[in-house]
C-alpha positions in Angstrom: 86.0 -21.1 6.1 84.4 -22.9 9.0 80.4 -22.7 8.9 80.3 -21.8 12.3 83.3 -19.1 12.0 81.4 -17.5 9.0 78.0 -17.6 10.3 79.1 -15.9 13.9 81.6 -13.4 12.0 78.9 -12.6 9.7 76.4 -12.0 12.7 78.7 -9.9 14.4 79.7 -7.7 11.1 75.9 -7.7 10.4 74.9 -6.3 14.0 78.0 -3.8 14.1 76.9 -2.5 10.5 73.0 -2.6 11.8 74.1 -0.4 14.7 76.4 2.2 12.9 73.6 2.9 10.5 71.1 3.6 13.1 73.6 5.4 15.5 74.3 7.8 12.4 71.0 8.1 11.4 69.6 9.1 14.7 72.7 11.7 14.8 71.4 13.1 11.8 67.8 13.5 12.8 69.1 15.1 16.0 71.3 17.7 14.7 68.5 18.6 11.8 65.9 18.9 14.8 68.5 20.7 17.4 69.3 23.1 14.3 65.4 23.8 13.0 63.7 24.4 17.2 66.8 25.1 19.5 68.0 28.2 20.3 70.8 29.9 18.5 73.9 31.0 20.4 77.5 31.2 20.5 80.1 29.3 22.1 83.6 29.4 23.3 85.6 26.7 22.3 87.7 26.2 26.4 91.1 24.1 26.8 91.0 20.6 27.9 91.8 19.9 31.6 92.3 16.6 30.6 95.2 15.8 28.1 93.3 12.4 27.0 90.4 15.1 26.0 92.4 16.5 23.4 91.7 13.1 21.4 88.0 13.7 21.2 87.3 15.2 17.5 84.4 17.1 18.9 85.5 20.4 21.4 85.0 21.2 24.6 82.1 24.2 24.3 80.7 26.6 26.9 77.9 29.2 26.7 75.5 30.9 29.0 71.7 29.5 28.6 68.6 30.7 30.9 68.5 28.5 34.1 65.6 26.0 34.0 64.4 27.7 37.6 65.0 31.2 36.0 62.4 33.8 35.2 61.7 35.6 32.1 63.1 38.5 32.1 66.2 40.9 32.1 67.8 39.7 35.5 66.9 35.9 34.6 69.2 33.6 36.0 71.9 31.7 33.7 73.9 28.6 33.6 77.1 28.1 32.3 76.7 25.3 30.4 80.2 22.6 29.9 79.5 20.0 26.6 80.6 18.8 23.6 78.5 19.1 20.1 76.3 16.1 19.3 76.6 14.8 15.6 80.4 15.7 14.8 82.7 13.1 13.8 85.4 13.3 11.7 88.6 11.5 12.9 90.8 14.3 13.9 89.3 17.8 15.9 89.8 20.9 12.8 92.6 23.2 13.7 90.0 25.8 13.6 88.5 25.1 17.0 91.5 25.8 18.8 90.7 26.7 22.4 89.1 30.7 23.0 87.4 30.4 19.4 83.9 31.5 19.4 81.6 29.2 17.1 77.8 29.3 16.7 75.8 26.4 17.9 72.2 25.7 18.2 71.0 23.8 21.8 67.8 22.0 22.8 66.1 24.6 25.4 65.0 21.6 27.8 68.5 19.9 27.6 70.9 22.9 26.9 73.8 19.9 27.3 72.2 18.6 24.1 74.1 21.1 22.0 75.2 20.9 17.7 77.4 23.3 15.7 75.7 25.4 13.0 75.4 24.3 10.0 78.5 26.8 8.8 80.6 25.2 11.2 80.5 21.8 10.2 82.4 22.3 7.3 82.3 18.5 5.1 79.2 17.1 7.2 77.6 15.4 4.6 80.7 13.6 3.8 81.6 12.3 7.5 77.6 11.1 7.8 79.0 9.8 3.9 81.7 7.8 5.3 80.2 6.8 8.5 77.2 5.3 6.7 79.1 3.8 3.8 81.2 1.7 6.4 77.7 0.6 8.3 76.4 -0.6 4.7 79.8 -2.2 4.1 79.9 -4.1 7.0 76.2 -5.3 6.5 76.8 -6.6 3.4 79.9 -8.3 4.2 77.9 -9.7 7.0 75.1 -11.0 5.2 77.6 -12.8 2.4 79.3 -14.2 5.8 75.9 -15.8 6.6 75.0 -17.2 3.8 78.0 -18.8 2.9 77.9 -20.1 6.5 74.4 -21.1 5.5 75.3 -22.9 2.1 78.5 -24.2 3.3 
């Protein structure tokens, strides 16, 4: 291989690897903080207007949280809140959040768009962050033998 083809192919695995690892781990660290200090709730799982929003693994969600003008009390004021759960990524959305299926979620209280499923919704997690962060190493490592054959070449 070309020294210049590896090197730049190397760079480019080694920065796409790079930024999957730290796109996964700050996923991670936001669904463990969204889960230990938001509030807990449930959602509604609603239809896609959109047929091309059907090929988002992660559902549509809507739930009621207090209105950031709203007072505290039993006639506060709510917002219907529209978003999709932060952190979830497998490759295909689970038959079980077919649209009308209520699911508990957790939601930052100052960004109630900033929304993650409970923990006993996410089913295989830990293996989707697995595979996620296996590719990112993989694609570092294939990187860096890129470079330094480009290097040594």
């Amino acid at each position: 291989m070309d020294t210049t083809t590896a090197t730049v192919g190397g760079t480019v695995l080694a920065l796409f690897g790079g930024a999957l690892l730290l796109w996964c781990a700050a996923e991670v660290r936001l669904r463990h903080l969204v889960r230990r200090r938001g509030v807990a709730t449930v959602a509604t799982v609603v239809a896609e207007a959109d047929a091309h929003g059907e090929l988002d693994s992660a559902p549509l969600l809507s739930f009621s949280a207090p209105a950031a003008t709203g007072g505290s009390g039993p006639g506060r004021c709510t917002e219907l809140v529209l978003t999709r759960p932060r952190g979830h990524t497998p490759l295909r959305r689970p038959a079980r959040f077919a649209p009308g299926v209520s699911v508990r979620i957790s939601y930052d209280p100052r960004r109630p768009s900033r929304a993650v499923l409970a923990a006993a919704e996410t089913g295989r997690a830990a293996v989707a962050d697995l595979l996620w962060s296996s590719l990112g190493t993989g694609c570092v490592a294939a990187g860096a033998v890129l470079i330094a054959a480009g290097l040594t070449g």
